[in-house]
C-alpha positions in Angstrom: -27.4 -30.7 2.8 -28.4 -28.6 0.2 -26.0 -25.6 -1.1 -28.4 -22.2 -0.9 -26.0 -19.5 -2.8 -28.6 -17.0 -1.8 -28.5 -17.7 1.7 -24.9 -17.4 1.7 -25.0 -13.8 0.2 -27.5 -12.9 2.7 -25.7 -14.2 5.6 -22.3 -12.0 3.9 -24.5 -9.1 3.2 -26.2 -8.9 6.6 -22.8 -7.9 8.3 -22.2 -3.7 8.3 -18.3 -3.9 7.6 -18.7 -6.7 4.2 -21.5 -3.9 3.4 -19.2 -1.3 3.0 -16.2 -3.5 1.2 -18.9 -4.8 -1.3 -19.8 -0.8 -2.4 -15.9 0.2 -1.9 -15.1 -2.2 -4.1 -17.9 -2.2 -6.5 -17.2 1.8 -7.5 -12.9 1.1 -7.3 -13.5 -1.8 -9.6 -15.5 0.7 -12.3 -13.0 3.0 -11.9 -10.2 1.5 -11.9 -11.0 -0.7 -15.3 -11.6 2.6 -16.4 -8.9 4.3 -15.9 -6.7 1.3 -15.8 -7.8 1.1 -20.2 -6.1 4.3 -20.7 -3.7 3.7 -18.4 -2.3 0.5 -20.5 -3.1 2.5 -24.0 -0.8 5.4 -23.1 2.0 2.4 -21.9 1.7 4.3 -18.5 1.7 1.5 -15.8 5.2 2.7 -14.0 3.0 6.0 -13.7 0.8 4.0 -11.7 2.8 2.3 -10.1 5.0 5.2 -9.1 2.0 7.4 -7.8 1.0 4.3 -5.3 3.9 4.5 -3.8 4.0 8.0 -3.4 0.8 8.2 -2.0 2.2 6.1 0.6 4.1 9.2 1.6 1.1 11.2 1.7 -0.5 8.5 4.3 2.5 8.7 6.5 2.2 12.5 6.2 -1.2 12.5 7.0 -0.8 10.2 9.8 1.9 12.3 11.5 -0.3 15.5 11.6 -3.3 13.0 12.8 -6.0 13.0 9.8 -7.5 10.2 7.7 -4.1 8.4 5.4 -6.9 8.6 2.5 -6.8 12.8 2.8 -3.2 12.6 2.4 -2.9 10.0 0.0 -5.3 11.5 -2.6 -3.0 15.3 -2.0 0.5 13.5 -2.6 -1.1 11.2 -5.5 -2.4 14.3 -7.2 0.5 16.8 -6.3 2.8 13.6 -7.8 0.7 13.2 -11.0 1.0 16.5 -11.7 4.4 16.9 -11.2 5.0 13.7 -13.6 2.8 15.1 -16.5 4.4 18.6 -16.1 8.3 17.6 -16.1 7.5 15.1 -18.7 5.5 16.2 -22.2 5.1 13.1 -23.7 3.4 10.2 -21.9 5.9 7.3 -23.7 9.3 9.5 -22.5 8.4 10.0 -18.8 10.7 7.2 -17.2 12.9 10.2 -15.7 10.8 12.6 -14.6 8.5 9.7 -12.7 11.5 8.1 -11.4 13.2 11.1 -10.3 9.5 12.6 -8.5 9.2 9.2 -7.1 12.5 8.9 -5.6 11.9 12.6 -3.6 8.1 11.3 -2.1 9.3 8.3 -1.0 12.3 10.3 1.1 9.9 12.3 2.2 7.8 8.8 3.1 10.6 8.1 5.2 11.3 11.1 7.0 7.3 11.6 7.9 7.4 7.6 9.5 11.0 8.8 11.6 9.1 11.4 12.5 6.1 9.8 14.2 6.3 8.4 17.9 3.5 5.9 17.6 3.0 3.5 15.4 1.5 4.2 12.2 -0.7 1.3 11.7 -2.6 3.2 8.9 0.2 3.9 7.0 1.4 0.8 6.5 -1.8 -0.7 6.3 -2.0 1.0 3.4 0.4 -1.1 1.4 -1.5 -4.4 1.5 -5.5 -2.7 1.7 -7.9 -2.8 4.5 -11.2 -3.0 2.4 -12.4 -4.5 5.4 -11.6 -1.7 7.7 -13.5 0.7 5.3 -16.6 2.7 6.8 -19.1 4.1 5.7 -18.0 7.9 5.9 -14.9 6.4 3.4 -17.6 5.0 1.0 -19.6 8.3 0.6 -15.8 9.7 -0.1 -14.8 6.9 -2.8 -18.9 7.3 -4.3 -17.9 11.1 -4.9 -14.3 10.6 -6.0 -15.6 8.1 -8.5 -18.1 10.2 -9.8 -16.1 13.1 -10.3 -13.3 10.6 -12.4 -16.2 9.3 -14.6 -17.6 12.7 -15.3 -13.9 13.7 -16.1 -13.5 10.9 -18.4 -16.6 11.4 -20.2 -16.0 15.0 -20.8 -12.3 14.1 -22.2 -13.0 10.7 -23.6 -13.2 11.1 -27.4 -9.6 14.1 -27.3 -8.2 11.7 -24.5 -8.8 8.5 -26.2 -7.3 10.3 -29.7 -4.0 11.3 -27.5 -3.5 8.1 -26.2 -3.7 5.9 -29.8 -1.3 8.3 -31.6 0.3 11.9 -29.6 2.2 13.1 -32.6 -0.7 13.5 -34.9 -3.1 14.4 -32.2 -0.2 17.2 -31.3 0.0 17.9 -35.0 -4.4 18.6 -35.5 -3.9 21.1 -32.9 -5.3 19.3 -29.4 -3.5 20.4 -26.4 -1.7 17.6 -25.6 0.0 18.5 -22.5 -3.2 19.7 -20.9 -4.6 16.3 -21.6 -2.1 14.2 -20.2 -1.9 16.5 -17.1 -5.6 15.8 -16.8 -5.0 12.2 -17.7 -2.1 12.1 -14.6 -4.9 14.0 -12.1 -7.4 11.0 -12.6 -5.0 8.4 -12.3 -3.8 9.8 -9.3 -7.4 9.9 -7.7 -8.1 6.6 -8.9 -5.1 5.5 -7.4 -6.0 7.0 -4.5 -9.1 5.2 -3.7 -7.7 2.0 -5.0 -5.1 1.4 -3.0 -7.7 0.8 -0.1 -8.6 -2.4 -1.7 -5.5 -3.8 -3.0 -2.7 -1.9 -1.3 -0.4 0.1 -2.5 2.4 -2.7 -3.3 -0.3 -4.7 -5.1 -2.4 -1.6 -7.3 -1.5 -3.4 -10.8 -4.1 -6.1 -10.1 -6.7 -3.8 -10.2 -4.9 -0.8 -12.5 -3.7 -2.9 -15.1 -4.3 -6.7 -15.3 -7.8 -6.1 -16.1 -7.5 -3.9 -18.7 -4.4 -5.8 -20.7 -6.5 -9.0 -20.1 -9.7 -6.8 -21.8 -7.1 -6.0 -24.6 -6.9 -9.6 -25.7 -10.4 -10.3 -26.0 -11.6 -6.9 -27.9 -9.9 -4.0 -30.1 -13.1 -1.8 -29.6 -12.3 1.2 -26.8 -15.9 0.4 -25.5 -15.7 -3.4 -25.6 -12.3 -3.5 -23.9 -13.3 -1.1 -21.1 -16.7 -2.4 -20.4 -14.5 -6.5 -20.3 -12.1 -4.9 -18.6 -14.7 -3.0 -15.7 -16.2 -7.1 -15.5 -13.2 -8.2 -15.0 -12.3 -6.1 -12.0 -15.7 -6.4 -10.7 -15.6 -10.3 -10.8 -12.3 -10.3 -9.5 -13.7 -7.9 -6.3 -16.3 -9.2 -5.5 -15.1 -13.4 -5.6 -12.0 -11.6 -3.5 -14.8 -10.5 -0.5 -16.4 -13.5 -1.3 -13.4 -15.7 -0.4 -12.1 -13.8 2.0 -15.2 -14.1 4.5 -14.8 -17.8 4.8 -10.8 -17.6 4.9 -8.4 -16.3 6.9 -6.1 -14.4 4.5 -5.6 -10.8 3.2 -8.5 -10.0 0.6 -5.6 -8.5 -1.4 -4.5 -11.6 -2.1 -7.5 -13.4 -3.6 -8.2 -10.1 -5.8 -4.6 -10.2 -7.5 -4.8 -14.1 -8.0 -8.4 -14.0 -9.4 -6.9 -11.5 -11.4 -3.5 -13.0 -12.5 -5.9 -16.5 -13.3 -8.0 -14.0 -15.5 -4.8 -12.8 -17.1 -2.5 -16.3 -17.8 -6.2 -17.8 -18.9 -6.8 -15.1 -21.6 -3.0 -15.2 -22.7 -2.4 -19.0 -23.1 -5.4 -20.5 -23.0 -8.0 -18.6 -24.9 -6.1 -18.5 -28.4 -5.7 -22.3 -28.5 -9.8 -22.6 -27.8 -10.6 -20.0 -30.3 -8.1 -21.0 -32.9 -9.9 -24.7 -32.4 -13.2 -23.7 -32.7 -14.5 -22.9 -36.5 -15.9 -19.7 -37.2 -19.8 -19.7 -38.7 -18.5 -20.3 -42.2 -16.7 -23.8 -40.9 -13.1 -22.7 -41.0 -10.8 -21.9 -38.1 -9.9 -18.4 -37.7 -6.5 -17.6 -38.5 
């Protein structure tokens, strides 16, 4: 019996709920390698990590006054970032000011959860994904979200990307720093936001951060890294659904693995090929 990968794809495709976790995932994945670049550059991945968990809070908020947890993730997220980039100037000294917000949210987390009388299914479900729960009134919402991040990044890209290499001499030629990283902390937070529907909130580095350090190994170009590290998130994605069709285990899980492979592959496996292999003039690279 013969193996048809096209029939395969088909017979995934032709089912309405792996429709909307293959376009959910396709626009987190470009986001999040986006984002996720800058978000390594600026040495900001507690930030990250720190505004998943508080948009936990937000879910359980949202969930206790009955709306969608993605509303009050992406207000707790943003009211979080915002918070973060305001108490905290510099992006490298923020350790305080994002433990100390994070510590508040989470309390507040807790007390919206004791509050509720019924169980808060969304909430929680929050903290592992449910890409396959997505619909398709959640996809027209991530499509828009994502759009308005990439039009944000493009309009701040070449002043962001400047900040994030060196903040004292960008801070010294005059660019408004602090406005810059608050901006910065508002697109994380949406990104966040949207990507915690695929991955969860206690697994958002796998799609926030893996993919971009493992793009920082292969390339030094800004472009080249973000466009590995955008493939990279994509591949991981989209082999997760893949996988996670014909298996009966959390898609989560087969994103963060592909992921992690991705990552030890790059890290212990790829300098030993390279530094094997002779360059064009017949010498092995240093």
């Amino acid at each position: 019996m013969s193996f048809d990968p096209l029939a395969v794809l088909s017979g995934i495709w032709k089912y309405e709920f792996m429709q909307h976790a293959f376009e959910a995932g396709t626009i987190v994945a470009i986001v999040a390698g986006i984002v996720g670049y800058f978000v390594v550059l600026r040495r900001s991945s507690f930030a990250a990590h720190a505004l998943s968990h508080i948009g936990f809070s937000g879910a359980a908020a949202a969930v206790l006054i009955g709306v969608n947890p993605v509303y009050g993730l992406l207000v707790f997220t943003s009211a979080g970032g915002l918070g973060i980039a305001a108490l905290g100037r510099r992006a490298s000294q923020r350790d305080v000011q994002i433990g100390t917000v994070l510590a508040f949210m989470l309390g507040l987390g807790v007390l919206f959860i004791s509050l509720y009388s019924g169980y808060a299914t969304e909430a929680y479900s929050i903290l592992f994904g449910e890409i396959l729960g997505i619909s398709f009134g959640d996809v027209l919402l991530t499509l828009l979200a994502g759009v308005i991040i990439l039009v944000l990044i493009a309009a701040v890209y070449r002043p962001l990307l400047f900040a994030s290499l060196d903040e004292d001499v960008a801070e010294a030629k005059g660019m408004p720093v602090l406005f810059l990283g608050i901006i910065f902390m508002f697109l994380v937070a949406v990104a966040t936001s949207f990507a915690v529907q695929v991955v969860g909130v206690l697994l958002i580095f796998s799609l926030m951060v893996t993919p971009a350090a493992t793009a920082q190994m292969l390339a030094k170009q800004p472009r080249q890294v973000i466009i590995i590290s955008v493939a990279i998130a994509l591949a991981a994605t989209w082999l997760g659904l893949f996988i996670a069709f014909y298996e009966p285990y959390p898609v989560s899980f087969f994103i963060t693995s592909i992921v992690f492979v991705f990552y030890l592959l790059v890290r212990f496996v790829y300098p030993r090929v390279r530094s094997a292999i002779p360059d064009f003039r017949g010498k092995k690279p240093v």
